[in-house]
N, C-alpha and C positions, 0 to 999 in steps of 0.2 A: 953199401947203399942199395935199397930194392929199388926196383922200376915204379913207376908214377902208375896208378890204379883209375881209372877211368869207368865211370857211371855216365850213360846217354839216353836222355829220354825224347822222347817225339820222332822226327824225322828220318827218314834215310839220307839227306843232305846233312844232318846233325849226325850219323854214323861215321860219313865220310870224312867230316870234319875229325869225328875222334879219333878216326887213323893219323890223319896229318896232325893233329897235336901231340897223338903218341911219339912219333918220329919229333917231332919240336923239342920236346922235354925232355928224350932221352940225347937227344944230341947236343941240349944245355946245360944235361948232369943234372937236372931236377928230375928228384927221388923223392919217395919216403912222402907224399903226398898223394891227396883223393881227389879227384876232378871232376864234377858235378857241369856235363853238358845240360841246359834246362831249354825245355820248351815252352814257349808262351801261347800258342795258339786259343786257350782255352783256360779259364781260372782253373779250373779244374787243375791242369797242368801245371800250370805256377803250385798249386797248393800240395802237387805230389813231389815237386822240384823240396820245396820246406823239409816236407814228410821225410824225403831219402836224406835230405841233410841231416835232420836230427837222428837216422839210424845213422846213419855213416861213423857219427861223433859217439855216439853212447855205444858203438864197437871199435870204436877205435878212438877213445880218449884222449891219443898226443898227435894224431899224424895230421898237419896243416889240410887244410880242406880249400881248395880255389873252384868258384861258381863261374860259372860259362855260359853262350850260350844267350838266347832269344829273351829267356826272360830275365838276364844277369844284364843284358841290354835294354831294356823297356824297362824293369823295376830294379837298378842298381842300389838304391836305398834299403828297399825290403830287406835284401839280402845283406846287406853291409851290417844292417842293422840285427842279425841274428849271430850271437854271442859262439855260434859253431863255424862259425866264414872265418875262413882266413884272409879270402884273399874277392875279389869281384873282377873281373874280366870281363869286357865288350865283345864282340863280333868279329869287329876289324880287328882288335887287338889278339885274339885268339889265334890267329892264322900269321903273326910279324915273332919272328925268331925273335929276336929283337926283347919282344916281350917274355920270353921265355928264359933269357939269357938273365935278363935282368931278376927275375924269382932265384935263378940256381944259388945263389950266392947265400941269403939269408931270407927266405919265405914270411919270417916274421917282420923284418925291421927295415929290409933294404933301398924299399920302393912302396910308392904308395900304395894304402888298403884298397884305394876302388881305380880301376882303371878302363874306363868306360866315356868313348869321346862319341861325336856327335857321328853315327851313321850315314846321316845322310851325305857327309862329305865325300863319303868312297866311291870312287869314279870307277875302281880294274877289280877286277877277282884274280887272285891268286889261280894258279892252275892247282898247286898241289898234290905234286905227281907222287902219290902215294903207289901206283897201281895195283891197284883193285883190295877189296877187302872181305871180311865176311865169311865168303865160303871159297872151297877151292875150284865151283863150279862157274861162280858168276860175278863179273866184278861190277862197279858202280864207277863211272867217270860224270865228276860234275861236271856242266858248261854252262852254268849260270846262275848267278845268286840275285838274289833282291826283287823287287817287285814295284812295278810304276801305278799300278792302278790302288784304288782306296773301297774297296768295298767295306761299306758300313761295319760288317760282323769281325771285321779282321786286324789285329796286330800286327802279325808278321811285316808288313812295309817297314815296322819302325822297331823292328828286333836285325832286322834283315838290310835294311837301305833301299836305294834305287835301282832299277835291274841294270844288271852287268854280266856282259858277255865272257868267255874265255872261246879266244881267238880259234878259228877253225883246225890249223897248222897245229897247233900243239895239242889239242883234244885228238887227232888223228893220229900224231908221234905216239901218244899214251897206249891210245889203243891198238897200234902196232906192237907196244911192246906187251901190252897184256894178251895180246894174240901170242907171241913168240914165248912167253909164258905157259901157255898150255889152257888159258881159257877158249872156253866155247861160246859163253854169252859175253855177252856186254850191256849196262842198263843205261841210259843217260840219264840224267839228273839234274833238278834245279827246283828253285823256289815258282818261276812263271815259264816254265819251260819254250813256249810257243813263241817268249819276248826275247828270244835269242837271235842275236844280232843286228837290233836296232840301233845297239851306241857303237855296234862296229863300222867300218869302211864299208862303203856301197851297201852296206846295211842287209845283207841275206838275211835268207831266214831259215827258220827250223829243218823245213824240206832240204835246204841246197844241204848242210851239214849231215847232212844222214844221207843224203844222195852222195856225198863227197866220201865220208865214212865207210860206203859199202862199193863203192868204183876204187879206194887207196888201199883199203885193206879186204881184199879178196880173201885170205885166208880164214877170216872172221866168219864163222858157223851163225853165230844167232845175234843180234842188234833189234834190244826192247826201248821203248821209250816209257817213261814213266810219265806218271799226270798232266793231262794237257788240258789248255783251256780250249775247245772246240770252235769255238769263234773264231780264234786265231788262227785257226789252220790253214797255210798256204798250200798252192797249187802243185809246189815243187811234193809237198811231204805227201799231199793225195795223190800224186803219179805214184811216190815210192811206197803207197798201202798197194798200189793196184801192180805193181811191176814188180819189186822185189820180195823175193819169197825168205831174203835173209830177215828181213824183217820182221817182227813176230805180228801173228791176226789177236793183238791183245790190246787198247786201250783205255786206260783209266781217265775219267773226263771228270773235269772240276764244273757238275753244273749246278746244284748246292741246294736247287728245287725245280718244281716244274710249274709255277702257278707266275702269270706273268707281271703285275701288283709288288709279288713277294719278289720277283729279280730284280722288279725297279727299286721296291725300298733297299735291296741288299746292293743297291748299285753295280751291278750287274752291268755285263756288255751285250749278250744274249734274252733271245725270247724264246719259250717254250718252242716255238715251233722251228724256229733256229738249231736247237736242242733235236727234235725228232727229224729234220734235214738229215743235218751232218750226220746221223746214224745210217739214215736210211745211204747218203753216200758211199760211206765208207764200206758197208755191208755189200751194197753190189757193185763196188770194186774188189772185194775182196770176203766173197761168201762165205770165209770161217771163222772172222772178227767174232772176237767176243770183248763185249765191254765191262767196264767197271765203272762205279761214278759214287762220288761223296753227294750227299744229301744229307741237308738240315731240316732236323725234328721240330717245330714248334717256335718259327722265327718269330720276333713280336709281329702283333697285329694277325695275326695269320689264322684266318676262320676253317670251319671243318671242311668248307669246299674248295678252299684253297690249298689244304695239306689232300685232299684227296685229288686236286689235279696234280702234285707231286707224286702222289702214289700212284696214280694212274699215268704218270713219267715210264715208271719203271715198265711196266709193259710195252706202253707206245714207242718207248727207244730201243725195245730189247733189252735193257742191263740183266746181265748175270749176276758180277761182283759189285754188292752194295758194301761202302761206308758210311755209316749212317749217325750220327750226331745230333744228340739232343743238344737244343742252342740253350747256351745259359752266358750269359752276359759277360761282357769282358771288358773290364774299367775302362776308361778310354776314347772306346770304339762310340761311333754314331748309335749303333743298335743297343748302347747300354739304354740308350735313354728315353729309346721308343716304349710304349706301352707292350708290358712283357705279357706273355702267355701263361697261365697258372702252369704249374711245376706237372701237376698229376696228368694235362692233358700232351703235355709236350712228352713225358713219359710213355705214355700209352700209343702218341704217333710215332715216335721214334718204336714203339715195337713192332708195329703194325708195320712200318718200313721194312724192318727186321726179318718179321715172318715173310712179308712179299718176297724180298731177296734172298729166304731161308728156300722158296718153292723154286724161283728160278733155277737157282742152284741147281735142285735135287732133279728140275725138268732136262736141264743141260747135259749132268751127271748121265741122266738114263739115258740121252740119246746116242752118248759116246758109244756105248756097248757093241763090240767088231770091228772099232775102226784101229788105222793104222798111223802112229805117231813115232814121233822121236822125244822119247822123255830125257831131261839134261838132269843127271843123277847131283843132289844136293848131300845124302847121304845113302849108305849101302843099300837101302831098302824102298827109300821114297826119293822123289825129283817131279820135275813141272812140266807139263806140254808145251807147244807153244803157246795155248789159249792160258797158260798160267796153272789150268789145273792140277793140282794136287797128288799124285800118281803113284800108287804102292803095289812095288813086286813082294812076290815071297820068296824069294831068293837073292842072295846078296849081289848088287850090279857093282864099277867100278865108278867109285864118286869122282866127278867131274866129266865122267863122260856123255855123249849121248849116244840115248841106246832105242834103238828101232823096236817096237813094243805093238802086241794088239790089245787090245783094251775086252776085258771079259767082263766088267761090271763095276758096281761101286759101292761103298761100304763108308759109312760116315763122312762124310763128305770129300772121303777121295776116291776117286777110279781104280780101282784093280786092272793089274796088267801084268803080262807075259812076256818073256821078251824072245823074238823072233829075226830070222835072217834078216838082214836089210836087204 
C-alpha cells in the first residue's frame, strides 16, 4: 500500500491542516488515495478545486479521490455531484481520526459518500500537534480556527465555523518542542487571528499569548504572527511590537480597502482612518515595521474615487506587501447581490493596486542597501529578513539557520546579501 497523496489549495491554515491529515491517514492505513484540500474564499477557487479534480482522475484513472476542505464544506453537493469524487469530507470531520478510521477499510462502500455536518456546531479546535511543517526553517502553529464576524464578501465563516481558540498551555507545549527541534521561527496561525481567546476562560487576547510565548519559551529566535485584523489589536500585543525584538517588524493587516462607504457595505469593523492610526502606531513603536495588507479590486458599487481612496490607503499606511484581489462574487455572500462593477474596470483597479504595491516594493528594496540583518535561510541560497524580505546570497548558507548578513542591493524583487561576522 502507498501513502495517501495530498493536493492543498488556498491557505496556510489549509497547509497545516494537510500535515495533520497526513499523519490521520497514515495512522488509519488509508492508502492508495488523492486528497483534494479545496478553498472557498473566491469562486475562482472553488472552480480550480473542479479543475484539479478532473486532472487528478484523468491521471490517475482508479485511485479513490476524497475532497476536503472550505469548499467541500460550503458546496458538498457540487462536489458529491462530480463522477471523479469519491468521497466529500467537512471541516470538522477532516480533523476526527475517527473519520479516517472509518475510510481505511473499503473507500468505496464502507461509509457514507458525503460526510459533512453542520459547522457551526463546533465549539474546540483541535490542537493538532503536528510540529511544524513546510520547511526546515520555519514552522506554522495554529491557535484558531473559524470566524464570528460576517462581512458581506466572505464565505469562509461557513467553510470554517465560529471562532475557536486553542488553549494558551498547549500552543506554548508545541512550540517548546519545535524549539527543541531545531526551528528558529515560529509563525502563528488562524482564520481571525486577533479573536483569539474570546471563548476561552477570562477571555485573553492575542497580545497576552505572544507575551506568554516569548517569557515560556526563551529559546525561541524569531515569533511572526500572520494576518491580523488591526482593529482588534489589544494593548498587550502593541506593548509586545514596542518591547520585544523576538518578534518580527512584519504585519500583514486584513483591511480589504480604504474608502469608508466601501468598509461599511463590506461590513467592516474599521474606518479608513482607523486603518492609518493603527499604522502610524505601530510604526513609532517600532520604526522597522513593515506591513503587508489584502485589498479588494472593484467591490460592487465602488466609484473611481472610492477605489482611488484605497489606492491612496497604500501610501497613507505605508504598506509595502500588497494582496490584492479582484472581487468577483461568491454565491451566497451579501456582496453577490449588490450592484456589481463591470469586469474590465475591477481588472484594470486591481492592476493599478498592483503596480502601486509593485513601486513600494522596489522603494523598500533600495532603501535596504548597507544594512545589517539576520536572514533565516529557507534554502541554501535564499531566506527572509525579519521584514519578510526575500534575500539571495551567492554562496550556499545552511538552511534553517540564521545568518547575520549585510545587504549590498537588490535584484528582482529580492535583496542581495553577503554574509558577515555577527
Amino acid at each position: 500500500m502507498t501513502a495517501a497523496r495530498f493536493t492543498t489549495l488556498g491557505c496556510r491554515l489549509n497547509a497545516y491542516e494537510t500535515e495533520a491529515m497526513k499523519r490521520l491517514a497514515f495512522e488509519a492505513g488509508v492508502g492508495d488515495a488523492l486528497v483534494v484540500n479545496t478553498c472557498a474564499v473566491t469562486a475562482e477557487a472553488v472552480r480550480k478545486a473542479r479543475q484539479e479534480i478532473r486532472r487528478l482522475r484523468r491521471e490517475n484513472p482508479d485511485a479513490p479521490i476524497i475532497v476536503t476542505g472550505c469548499a467541500a464544506q460550503t458546496e458538498p453537493q457540487t462536489f458529491a455531484a462530480m463522477p471523479e469524487v469519491t468521497r466529500v469530507i467537512g471541516n470538522a470531520e477532516k480533523m476526527a481520526p475517527e473519520t479516517w478510521a472509518g475510510l481505511a477499510p473499503d473507500l468505496i462502500g464502507a461509509t457514507e459518500r458525503v460526510q459533512v455536518d453542520d459547522i457551526m456546531s463546533v465549539r474546540e479546535t483541535a490542537s493538532h500537534l503536528i510540529d511544524g511543517f513546510g520547511t526546515r526553517s520555519r514552522a506554522y502553529v495554529q491557535v484558531q480556527n473559524g470566524c464570528d464576524h460576517r462581512c458581506t464578501f466572505c464565505i469562509i465563516p461557513y467553510g470554517r465555523g465560529n471562532s475557536r481558540s486553542v488553549p494558551a498551555g498547549v500552543v506554548v507545549d508545541q512550540i517548546r518542542r519545535l524549539v527543541d527541534r531545531g526551528f528558529n521561527e515560529v509563525v502563528l496561525t488562524g482564520v481571525d487571528l486577533t479573536s483569539w481567546g474570546a471563548d476561552l476562560p477570562v477571555t485573553p487576547r492575542l497580545g497576552d499569548l505572544v507575551r506568554r510565548i516569548l517569557r515560556l519559551v526563551p529559546d525561541l529566535p524569531r515569533l511572526r504572527i500572520s494576518s491580523i485584523d488591526s482593529i482588534e489589536a489589544d494593548d498587550a500585543l502593541m506593548e509586545a511590537i514596542a518591547t520585544e525584538p523576538r518578534l518580527m517588524p512584519h504585519l500583514h493587516l486584513s483591511l480589504q480597502a480604504g474608502d469608508d462607504m466601501i468598509l461599511k457595505r463590506m461590513k467592516r469593523r474599521h474606518l479608513r482612518d482607523d486603518a492609518i492610526a493603527f499604522c502610524e502606531d505601530a510604526r513609532r513603536l517600532r520604526p522597522d515595521m513593515v506591513f503587508g495588507a489584502d485589498i479588494i479590486a472593484g467591490f460592487p458599487t465602488e466609484t473611481e474615487a472610492m477605489f482611488e481612496n484605497s489606492l491612496r490607503l497604500v501610501a497613507d499606511c505605508g504598506l509595502t506587501w500588497l494582496h490584492v484581489f479582484p472581487f468577483s462574487p461568491r454565491a451566497g455572500t451579501p456582496a453577490a447581490r449588490m450592484p456589481q462593477v463591470d469586469g474590465a474596470s475591477v481588472r484594470d483597479r486591481a492592476a493599478r493596486l498592483r503596480a502601486a504595491g509593485a513601486a513600494r516594493v522596489g522603494a523598500y528594496l533600495a532603501a535596504q542597501r548597507g544594512a545589517r540583518v539576520q536572514v533565516l535561510m529557507e534554502n541554501p541560497r535564499t531566506g527572509r529578513t525579519p521584514q519578510f524580505a526575500e534575500t539571495r546570497f551567492a554562496t550556499d548558507q545552511p538552511v534553517g539557520a540564521l545568518v547575520a548578513a549585510s545587504i549590498t542591493g537588490h535584484d528582482r524583487g529580492q535583496l542581495l546579501a553577503r554574509p558577515v561576522d555577527a
